[in-house]
C-alpha positions in Angstrom: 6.8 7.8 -17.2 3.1 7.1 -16.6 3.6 3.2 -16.8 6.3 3.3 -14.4 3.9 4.4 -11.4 1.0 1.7 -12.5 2.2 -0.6 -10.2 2.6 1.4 -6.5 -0.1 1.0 -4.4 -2.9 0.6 -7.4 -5.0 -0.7 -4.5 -4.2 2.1 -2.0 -2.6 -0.8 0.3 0.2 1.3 1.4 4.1 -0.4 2.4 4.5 -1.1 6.3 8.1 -0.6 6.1 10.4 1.6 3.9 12.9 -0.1 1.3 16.3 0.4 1.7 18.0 2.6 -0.8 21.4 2.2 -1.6 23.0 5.1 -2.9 24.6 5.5 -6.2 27.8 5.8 -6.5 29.7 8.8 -8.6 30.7 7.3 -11.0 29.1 8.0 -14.6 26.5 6.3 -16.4 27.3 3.8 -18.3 24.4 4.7 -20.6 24.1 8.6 -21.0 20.3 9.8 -20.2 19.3 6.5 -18.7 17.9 5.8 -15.5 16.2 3.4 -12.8 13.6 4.2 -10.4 12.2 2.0 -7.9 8.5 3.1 -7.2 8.3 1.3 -4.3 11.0 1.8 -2.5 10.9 6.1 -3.5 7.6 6.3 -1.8 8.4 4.4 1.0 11.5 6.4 2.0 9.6 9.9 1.2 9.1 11.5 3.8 5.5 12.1 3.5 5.3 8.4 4.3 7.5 8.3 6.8 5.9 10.9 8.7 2.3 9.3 7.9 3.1 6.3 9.2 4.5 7.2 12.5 1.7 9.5 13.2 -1.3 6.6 12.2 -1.3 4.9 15.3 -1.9 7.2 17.3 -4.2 9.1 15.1 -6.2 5.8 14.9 -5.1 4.4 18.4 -8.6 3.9 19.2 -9.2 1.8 16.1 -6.0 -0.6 16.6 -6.6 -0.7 20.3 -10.7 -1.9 19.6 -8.8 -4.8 16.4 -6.2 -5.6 18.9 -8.8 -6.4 21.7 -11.4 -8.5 19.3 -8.0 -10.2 18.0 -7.1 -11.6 21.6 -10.7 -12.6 22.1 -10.6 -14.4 18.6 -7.5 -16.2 19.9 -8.4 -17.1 23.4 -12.2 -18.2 21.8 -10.0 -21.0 18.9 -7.2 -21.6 21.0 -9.3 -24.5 23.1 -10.9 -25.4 20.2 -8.0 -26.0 18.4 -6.2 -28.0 20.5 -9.2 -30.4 21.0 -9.2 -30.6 17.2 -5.7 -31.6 17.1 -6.0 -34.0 20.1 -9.5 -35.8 19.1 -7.2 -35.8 15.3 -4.3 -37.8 17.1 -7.0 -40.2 18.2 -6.3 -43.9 17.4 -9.4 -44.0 15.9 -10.4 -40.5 15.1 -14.2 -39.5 14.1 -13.7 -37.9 10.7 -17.1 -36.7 10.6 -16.6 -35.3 14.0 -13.2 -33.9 12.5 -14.5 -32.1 9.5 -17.4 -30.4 12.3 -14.9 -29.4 14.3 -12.8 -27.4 11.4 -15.6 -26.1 10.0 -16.6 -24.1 13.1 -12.7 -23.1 14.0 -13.1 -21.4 10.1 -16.4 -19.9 10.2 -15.4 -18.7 14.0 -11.9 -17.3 12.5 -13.7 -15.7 9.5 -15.9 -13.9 11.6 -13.6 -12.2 14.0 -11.6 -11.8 11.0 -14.7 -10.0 9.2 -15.1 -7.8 12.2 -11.4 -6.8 12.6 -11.4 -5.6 9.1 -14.3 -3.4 9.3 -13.0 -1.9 12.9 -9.7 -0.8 10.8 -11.4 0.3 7.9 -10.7 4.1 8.8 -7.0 3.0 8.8 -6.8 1.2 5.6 -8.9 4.5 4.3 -6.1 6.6 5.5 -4.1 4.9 3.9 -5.3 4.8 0.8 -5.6 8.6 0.9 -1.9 8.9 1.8 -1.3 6.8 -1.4 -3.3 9.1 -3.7 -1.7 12.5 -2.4 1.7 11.3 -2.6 0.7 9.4 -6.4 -0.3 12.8 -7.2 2.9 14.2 -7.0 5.4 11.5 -8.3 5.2 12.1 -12.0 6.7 15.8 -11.4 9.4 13.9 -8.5 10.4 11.6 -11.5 10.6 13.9 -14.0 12.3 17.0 -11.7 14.9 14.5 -11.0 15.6 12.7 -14.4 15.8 16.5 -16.2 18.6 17.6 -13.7 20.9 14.6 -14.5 20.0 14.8 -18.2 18.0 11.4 -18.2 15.5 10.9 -20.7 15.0 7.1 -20.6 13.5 5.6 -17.0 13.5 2.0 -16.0 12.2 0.1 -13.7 13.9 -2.7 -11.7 10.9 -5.2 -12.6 11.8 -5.3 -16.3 15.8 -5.3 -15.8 17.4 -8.3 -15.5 20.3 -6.2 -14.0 21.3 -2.5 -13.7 24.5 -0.9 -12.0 24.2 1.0 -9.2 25.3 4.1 -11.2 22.1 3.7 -12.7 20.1 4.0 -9.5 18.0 7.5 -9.6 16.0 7.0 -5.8 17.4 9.2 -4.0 17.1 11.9 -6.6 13.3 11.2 -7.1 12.9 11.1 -3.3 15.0 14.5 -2.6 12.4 15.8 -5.8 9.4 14.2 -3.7 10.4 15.6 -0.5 11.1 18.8 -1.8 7.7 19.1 -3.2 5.2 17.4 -0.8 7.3 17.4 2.7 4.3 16.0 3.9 0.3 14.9 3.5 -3.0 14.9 5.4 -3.7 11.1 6.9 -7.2 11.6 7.9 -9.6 11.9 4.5 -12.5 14.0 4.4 -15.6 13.1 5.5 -17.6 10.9 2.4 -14.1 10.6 0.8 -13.4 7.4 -1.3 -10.1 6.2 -3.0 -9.8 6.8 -7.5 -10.6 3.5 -8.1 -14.0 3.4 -6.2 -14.9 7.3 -7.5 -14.3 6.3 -10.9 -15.9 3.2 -10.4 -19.2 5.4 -9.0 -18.4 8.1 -12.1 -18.9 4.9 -15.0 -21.9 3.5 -13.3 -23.6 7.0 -12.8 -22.6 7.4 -16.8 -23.9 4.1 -18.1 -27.1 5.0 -16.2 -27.2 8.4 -17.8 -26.1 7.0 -21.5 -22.5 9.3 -20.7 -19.3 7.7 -21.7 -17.2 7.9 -18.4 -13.4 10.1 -18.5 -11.4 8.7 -15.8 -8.2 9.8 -14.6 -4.7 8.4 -15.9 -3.6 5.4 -14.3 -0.2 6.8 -12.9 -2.0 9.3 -10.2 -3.1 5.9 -8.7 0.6 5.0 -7.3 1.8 6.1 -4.4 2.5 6.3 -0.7 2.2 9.3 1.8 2.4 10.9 5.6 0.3 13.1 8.0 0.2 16.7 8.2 0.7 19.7 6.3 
């Protein structure tokens, strides 16, 4: 069950958008105690990640507001230069020297602002990447509340099925199981917080220093999605 959460969010980039999920129909497995889960698409239907998602914005507005603005002065800074690079390029006898000038300034210019819109929305992407661990936390007992009520013992994934009926599909169960136990998560970290992969990344350095061998945390906790307030 642990390898099945690897993959969610290992990098605490949480979805934009929930998946669809189609519901299963009644009829019975074809298979008896086998199952498929989609990660993904469970977390991003929760309801903890609904919720956190919704109230981000305008927990953060002052963050998007500050990227949006430096954005729109990125654009309106490269938008004349880039249409004198594509005139002077359309030249008869264009100046490729001039050229290769030119792009090299639109890039380090577009880098830049890019640079500095990243670091203003570095509180959001940490929010997020909290939301993911609080809801990972969780989703091993989601999974496994849901595959003990309808008798499953055996869990797929859709990446390593080639094709599954819907009969097979187990979301909504393991988002009922996740909704049931963590209606709903905290978007704003505490203050000095940092996401697993960076504490444990601190933890092994601190231990090689020290001569300790490191004990990280298993890899599943690291998968998931949440939203705001308990």
């Amino acid at each position: 069950m642990k390898s099945l959460l690897k993959p969610v969010l290992a990098a605490g980039l949480v979805l934009t958008a929930a998946s669809p999920i189609i519901s299963a129909p009644a009829a019975a497995q074809a298979i008896k105690g086998v199952g498929v889960v989609d990660i993904n698409a469970v977390v991003a239907n929760s309801n903890a990640f609904k919720v956190a998602e919704q109230q981000r914005p305008q927990t953060y507005k002052a963050q998007f507001d500050q990227a949006n603005q430096r954005a729109t002065q990125m654009n309106t800074q490269l938008d004349p230069l880039l249409k004198k690079f594509e005139a002077d390029r359309q030249a008869e006898n264009p100046n490729q020297e001039a050229l290769q000038q030119q792009a090299a300034t639109i890039e380090q210019l577009y880098e830049q602002g890019q640079r500095e819109v990243n670091s203003i929305m570095a509180p959001v992407q940490l929010s997020r990447s909290y939301v993911a661990e609080q809801i990972g936390e969780v989703l091993p007992q989601a999974v496994e509340a849901a595959a003990k009520k309808k008798g499953v013992t055996l869990i797929l994934s859709p990446e390593n099925l080639r094709y599954a009926d819907e009969s097979y599909n187990m979301n909504q169960a393991v988002v009922t199981e996740l909704d049931a136990l963590l209606p709903s998560v905290e978007i704003v970290p505490p203050q000095g917080w940092l996401p697993r992969q960076l504490r444990e990344q601190q933890a092994a350095a601190q231990a090689a220093q020290q001569g300790v061998q490191p004990v990280t945390a298993a890899p599943a906790v690291q998968a998931g999605p949440a939203a705001q307030g308990r």
